[in-house]
C-alpha positions as CSV (number, residue, x, y, z in Angstrom):
1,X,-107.8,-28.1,-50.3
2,X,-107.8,-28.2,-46.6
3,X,-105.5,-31.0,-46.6
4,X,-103.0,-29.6,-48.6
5,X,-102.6,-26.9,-46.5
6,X,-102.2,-28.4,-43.5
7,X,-99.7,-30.5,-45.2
8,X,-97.2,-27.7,-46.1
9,X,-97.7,-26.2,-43.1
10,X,-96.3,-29.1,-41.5
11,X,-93.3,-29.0,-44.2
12,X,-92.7,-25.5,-43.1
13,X,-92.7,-26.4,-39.3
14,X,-90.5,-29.2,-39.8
15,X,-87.6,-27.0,-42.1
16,X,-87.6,-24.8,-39.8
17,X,-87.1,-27.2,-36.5
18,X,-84.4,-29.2,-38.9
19,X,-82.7,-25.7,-39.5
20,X,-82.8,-24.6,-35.6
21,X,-81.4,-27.6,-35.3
22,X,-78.6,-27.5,-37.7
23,X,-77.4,-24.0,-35.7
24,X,-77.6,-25.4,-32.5
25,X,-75.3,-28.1,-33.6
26,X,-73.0,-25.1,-35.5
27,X,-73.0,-23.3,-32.1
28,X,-72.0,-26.8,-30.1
29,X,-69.1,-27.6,-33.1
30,X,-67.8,-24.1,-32.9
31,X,-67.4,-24.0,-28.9
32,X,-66.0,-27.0,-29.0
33,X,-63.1,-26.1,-31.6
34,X,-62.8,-22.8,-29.8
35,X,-61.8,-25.4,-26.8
36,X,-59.3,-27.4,-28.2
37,X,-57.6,-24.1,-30.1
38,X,-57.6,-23.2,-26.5
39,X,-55.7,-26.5,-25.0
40,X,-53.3,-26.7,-28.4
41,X,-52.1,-23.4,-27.6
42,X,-51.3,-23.8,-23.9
43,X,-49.5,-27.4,-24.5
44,X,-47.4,-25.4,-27.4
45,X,-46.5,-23.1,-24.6
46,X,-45.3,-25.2,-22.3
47,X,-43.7,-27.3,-25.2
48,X,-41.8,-23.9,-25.9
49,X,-40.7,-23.1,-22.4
50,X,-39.7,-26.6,-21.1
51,X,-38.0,-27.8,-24.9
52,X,-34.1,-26.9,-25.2
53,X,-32.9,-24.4,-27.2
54,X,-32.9,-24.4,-31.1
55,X,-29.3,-24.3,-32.9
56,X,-28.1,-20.6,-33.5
57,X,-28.9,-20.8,-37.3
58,X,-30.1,-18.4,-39.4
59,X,-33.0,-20.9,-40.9
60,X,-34.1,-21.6,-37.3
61,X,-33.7,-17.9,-36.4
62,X,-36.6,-17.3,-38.8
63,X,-39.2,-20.1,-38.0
64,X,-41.6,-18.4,-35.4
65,X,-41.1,-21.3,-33.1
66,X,-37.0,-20.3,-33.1
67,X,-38.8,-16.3,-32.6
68,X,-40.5,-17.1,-29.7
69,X,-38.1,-19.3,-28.2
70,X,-35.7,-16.3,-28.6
71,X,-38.5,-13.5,-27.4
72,X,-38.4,-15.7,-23.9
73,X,-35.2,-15.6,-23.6
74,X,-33.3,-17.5,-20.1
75,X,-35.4,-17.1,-16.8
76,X,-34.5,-14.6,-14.5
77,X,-31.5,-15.1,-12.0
78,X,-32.9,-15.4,-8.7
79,X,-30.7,-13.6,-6.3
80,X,-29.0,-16.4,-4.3
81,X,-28.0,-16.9,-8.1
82,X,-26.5,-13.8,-8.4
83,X,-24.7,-13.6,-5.2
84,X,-23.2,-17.0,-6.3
85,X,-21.6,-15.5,-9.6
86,X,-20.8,-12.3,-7.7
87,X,-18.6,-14.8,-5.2
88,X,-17.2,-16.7,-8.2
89,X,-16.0,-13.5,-10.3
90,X,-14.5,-12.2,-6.9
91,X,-12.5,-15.8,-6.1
92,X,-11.6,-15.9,-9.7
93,X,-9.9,-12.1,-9.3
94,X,-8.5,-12.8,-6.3
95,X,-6.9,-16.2,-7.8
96,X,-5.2,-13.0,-10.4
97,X,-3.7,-11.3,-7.6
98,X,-2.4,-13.8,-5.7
99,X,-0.7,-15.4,-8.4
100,X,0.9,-11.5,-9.7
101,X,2.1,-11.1,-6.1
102,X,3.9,-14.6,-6.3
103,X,5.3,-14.0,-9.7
104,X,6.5,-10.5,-7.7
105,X,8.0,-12.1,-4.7
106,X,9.9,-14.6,-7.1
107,X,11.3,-11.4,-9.4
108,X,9.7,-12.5,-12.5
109,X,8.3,-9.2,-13.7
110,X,7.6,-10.2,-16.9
111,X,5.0,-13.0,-16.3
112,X,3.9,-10.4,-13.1
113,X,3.2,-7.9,-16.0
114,X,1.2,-10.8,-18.1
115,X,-1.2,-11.4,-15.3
116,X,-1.6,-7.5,-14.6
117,X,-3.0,-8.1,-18.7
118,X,-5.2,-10.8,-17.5
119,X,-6.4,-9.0,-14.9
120,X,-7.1,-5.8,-16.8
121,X,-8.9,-8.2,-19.5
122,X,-10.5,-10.2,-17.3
123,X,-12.5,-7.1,-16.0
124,X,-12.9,-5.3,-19.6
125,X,-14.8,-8.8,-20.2
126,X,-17.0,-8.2,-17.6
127,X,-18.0,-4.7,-18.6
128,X,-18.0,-6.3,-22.5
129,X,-20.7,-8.9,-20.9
130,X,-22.7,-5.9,-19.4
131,X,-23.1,-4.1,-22.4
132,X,-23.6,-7.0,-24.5
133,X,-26.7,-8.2,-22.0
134,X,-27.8,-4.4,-22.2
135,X,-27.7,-4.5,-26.5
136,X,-29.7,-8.2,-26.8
137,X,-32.2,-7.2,-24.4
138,X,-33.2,-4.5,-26.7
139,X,-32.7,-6.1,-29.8
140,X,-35.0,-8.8,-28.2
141,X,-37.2,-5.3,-27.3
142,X,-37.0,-4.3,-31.0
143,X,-38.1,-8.0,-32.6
144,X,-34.6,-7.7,-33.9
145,X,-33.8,-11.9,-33.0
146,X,-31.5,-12.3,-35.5
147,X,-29.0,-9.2,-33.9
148,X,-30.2,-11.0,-30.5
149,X,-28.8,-14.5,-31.4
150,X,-25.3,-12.9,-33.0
151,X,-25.0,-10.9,-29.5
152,X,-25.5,-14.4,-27.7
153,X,-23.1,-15.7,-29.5
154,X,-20.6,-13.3,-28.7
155,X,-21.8,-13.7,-25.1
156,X,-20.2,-17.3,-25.2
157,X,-17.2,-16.3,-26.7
158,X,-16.1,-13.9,-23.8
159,X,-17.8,-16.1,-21.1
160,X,-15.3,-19.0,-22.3
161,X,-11.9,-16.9,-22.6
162,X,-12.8,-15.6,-18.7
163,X,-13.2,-18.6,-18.1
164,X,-10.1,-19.8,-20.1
165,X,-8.1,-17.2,-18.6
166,X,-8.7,-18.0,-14.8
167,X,-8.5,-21.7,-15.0
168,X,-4.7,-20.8,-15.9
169,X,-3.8,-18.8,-13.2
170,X,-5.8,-21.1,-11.1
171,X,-2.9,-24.0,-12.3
172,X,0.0,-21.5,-12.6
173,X,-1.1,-20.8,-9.0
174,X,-1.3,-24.5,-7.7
175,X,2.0,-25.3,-9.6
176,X,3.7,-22.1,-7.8
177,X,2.3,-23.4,-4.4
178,X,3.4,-26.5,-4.8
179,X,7.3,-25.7,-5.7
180,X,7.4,-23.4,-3.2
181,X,8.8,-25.8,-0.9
182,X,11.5,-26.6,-2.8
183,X,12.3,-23.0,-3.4
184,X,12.8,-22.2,-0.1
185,X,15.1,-24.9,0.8
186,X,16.9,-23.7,-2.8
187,X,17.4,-20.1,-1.0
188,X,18.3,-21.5,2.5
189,X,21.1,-23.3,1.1
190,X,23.5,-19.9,-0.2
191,X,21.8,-18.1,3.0
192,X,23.1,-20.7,5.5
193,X,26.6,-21.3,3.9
194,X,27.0,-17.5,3.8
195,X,26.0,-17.3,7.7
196,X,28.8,-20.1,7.8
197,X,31.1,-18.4,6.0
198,X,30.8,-14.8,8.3
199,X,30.9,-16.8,11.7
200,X,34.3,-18.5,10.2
201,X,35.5,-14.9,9.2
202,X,34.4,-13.2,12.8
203,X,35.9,-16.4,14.3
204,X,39.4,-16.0,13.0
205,X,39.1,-12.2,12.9
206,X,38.8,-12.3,17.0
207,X,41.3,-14.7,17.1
208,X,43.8,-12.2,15.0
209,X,42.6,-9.3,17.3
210,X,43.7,-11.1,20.1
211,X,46.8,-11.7,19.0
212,X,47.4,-8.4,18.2
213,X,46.4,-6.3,20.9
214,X,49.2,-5.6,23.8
215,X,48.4,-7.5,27.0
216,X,46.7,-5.9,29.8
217,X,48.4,-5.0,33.2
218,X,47.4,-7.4,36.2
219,X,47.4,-4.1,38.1
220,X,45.7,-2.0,36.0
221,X,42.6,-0.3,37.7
222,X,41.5,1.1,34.5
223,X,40.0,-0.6,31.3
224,X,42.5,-0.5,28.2
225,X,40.4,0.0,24.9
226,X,42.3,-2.2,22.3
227,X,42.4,0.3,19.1
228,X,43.5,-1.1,15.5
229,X,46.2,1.6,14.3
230,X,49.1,1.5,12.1
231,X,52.3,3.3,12.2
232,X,54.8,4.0,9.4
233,X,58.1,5.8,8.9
234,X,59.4,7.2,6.2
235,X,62.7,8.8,5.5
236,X,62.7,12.6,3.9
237,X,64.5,12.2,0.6
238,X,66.0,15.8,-1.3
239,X,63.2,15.2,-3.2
240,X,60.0,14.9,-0.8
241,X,61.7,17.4,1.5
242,X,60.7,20.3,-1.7
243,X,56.9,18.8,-1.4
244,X,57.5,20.0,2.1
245,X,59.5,23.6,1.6
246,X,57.8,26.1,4.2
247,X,55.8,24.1,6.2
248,X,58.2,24.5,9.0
249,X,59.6,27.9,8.5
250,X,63.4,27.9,9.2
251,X,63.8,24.3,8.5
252,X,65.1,22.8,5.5
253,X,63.8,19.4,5.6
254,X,66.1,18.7,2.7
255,X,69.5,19.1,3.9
256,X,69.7,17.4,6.7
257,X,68.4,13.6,8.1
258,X,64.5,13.8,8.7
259,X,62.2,11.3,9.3
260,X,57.8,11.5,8.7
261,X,55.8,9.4,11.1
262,X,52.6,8.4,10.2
263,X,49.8,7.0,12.8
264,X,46.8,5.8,11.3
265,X,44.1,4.7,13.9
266,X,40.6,2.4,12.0
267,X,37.5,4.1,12.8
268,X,34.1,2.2,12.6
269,X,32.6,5.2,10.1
270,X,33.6,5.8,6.7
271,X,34.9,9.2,6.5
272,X,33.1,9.9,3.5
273,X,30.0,9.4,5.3
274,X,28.2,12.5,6.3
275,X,26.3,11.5,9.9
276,X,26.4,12.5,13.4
277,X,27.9,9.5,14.3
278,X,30.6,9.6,11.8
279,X,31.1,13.8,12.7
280,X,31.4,12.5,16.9
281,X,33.7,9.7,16.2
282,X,36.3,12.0,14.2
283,X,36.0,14.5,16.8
284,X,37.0,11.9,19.5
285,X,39.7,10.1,17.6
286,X,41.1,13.6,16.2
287,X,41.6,14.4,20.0
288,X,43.3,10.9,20.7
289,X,45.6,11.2,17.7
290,X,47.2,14.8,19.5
291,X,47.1,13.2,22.4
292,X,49.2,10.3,21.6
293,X,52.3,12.7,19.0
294,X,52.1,15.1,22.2
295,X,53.5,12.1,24.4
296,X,55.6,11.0,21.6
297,X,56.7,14.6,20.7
298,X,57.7,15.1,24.6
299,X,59.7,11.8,25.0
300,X,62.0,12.8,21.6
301,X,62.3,16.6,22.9
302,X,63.6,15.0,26.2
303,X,66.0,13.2,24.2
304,X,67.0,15.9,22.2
305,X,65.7,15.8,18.8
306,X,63.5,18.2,17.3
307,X,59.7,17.1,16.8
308,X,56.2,18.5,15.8
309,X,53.4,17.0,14.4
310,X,50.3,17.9,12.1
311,X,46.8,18.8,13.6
312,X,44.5,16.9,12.2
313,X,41.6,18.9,12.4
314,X,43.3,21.9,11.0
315,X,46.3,20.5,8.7
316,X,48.6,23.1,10.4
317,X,51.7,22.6,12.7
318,X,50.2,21.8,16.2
319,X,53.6,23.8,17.5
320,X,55.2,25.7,14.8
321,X,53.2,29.1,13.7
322,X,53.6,28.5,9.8
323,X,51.1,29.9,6.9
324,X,51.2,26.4,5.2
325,X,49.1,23.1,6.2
326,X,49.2,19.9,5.3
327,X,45.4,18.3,5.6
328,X,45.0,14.4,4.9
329,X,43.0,15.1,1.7
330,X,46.6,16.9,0.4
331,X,48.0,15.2,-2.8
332,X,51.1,15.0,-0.9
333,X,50.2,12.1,1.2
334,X,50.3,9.9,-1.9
335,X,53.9,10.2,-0.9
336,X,53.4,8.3,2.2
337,X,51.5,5.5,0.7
338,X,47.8,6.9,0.8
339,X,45.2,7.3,-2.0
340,X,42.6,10.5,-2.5
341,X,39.5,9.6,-3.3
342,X,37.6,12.2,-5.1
343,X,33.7,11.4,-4.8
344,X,32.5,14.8,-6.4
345,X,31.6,16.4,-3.1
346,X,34.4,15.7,-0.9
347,X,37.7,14.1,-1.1
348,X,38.7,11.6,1.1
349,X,41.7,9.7,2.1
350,X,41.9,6.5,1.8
351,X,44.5,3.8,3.1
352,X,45.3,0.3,1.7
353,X,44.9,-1.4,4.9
354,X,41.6,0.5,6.4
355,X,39.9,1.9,3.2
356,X,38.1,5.1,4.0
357,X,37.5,3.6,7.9
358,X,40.5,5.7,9.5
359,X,42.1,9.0,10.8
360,X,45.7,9.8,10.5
361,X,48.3,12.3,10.9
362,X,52.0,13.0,10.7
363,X,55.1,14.0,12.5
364,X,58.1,15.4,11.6
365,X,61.6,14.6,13.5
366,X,64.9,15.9,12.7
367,X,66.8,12.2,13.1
368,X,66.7,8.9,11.3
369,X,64.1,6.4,12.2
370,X,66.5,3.8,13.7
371,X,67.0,6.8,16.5
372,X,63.4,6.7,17.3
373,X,62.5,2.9,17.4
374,X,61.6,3.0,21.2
375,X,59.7,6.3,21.4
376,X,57.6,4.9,18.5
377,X,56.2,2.4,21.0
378,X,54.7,5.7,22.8
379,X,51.8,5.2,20.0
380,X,50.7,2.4,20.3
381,X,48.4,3.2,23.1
382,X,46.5,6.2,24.6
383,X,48.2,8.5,27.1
């Protein structure tokens, strides 16, 4: 009885030593599958960081290993990287302007106006990339990767028309540069024949000038200011004398022989140009044209013909007190072979050999011109 006893005692101790065991070894197994989960998942980590990216497909976008590929997203930009692309995105706007301001300087506005388009897209883009950065980090925020991968998407799209759109100008702008030589030596050729053309025009104009202008005295102690002028007769017809009824109380210019004189002297203004310059040099050469019929106007009287002459400044006999005029802008002078201009705000005379460059005025002597032939030569220079 004893024996028996002792002999399932001994059963008991050793169930219970083989079930200890058995949990020890449970404990050991566990630990060491706790360990390896451990490894697996830090080796499918670094799998996931260091693998490229899965395609942009809408099966892949729903495998988890596609979701956490997309929840990492790119690294960070480190900021040497981002002051690179902020120096790129301001070459690649300058690269804009310069080739707008060459399509200005070569007058082609339309392909000017074209790369102000460009331009304008190119920075829309830019904000468009902002916004779009901005939307799939929240849909990234919002475990929303499918809206994540159709923003990407769209992120390439714009990246490559920028691109596109600045590798363009970039050639337009190299092509530009590089005819620009031939341009210029295209646009020097009209430039230097024209230069050619006015110093052969000066050239024979000085040589005309010459030619024309009276000698100077080998005794003359005072400078002689060569003038260009013109001087006309013209002989009073029945008809042009009734243009001219009144202007010389108490002489018929009808009836008997009477001959207009005309001096014309080339100014350097128009006369249709308002300016000081223009108002100082009619002043003087007003003065010069009195000056000269008052000589001519003295020799005739001397010779016994009756003479006056026309103030310019006035339109009035300079001699005889008469309550008609006759100013250079009168429609009358289209009798002696002038034209009116009429330029809205003034009217101006204008002569066939001077234009609107010139002053004039007119005489009035009681004999034919063939009786005057050497006093005319009394114009031709001042007193």
């Amino acid at each position: 009885m004893g024996g028996a006893q002792s002999a399932a005692d001994a059963q008991e101790v050793t169930a219970e030593k083989s079930s200890a065991d058995k949990g020890e070894e449970a404990s050991i197994e566990a630990a060491a599958l706790a360990e390896k989960v451990r490894i697996d998942t830090k080796d499918t980590q670094k799998t996931i960081l260091t693998s490229p990216p899965l395609e942009n497909t809408e099966d892949e976008a729903r495998t988890p290993a596609a979701m956490v590929t997309r929840s990492i997203g790119p690294s960070a930009s480190s900021p040497r990287e981002k002051a690179e692309e902020g120096k790129a995105e301001k070459l690649k706007l300058i690269v804009l302007e310069r080739q707008k301001a060459d399509a200005i300087a070569r007058k082609e506005f339309m392909r000017a106006n074209k790369i102000t388009k460009d331009i304008k897209s190119f920075k829309d883009d830019k904000e468009a990339l902002l916004e779009l950065s901005r939307q799939k980090a929240d849909a990234i925020a919002n475990n929303n990767f499918m809206q994540a991968n159709k923003i990407m998407k769209e992120i390439a799209a714009l990246t490559t028309k920028k691109e596109a759109v600045v590798e363009v100008a970039a050639s337009e702008l190299v092509l530009a540069e590089m005819d620009a030589p031939k341009q210029e030596l295209a646009d020097l050729a009209p430039v230097a024949k024209s230069a050619a053309d006015k110093e052969t025009r000066e050239q024979v104009s000085a040589e005309k000038e010459s030619s024309e202008s009276p000698p100077l005295p080998s005794d003359s102690s005072t400078a002689v200011v060569a003038r260009e002028f013109e001087i006309t007769t013209h002989e009073v017809t029945r008809r042009l004398g009734r243009q001219f009824e009144g202007l010389f109380p108490g002489r018929n210019l009808g009836k008997s022989p009477y001959t207009i004189v005309v001096l014309c002297i080339k100014t350097r203004n128009r006369m249709s140009a308002m300016s000081s310059d223009m108002l100082s040099e009619r002043t003087e050469y007003f003065q010069l044209l009195i000056d000269r019929m008052q000589v001519f106007r003295d020799a005739l009287q001397a010779a016994g013909y009756w003479c006056d002459f026309i103030d310019p400044s006035s339109g009035a006999p300079f001699h005889t007190d008469s309550a008609t005029t006759f100013a250079e802008t009168d429609d009358r002078v289209r009798s002696l072979g002038f034209e009116i201009l009429e330029l809205g705000c003034c009217r101006v005379a204008c002569s066939k050999k001077y234009g609107q460059c010139m002053v004039m005025t007119t005489a009035f002597v009681d004999t034919t011109a063939d009786n005057i032939t050497e006093a005319l030569k009394l114009l031709e220079t001042d007193p």
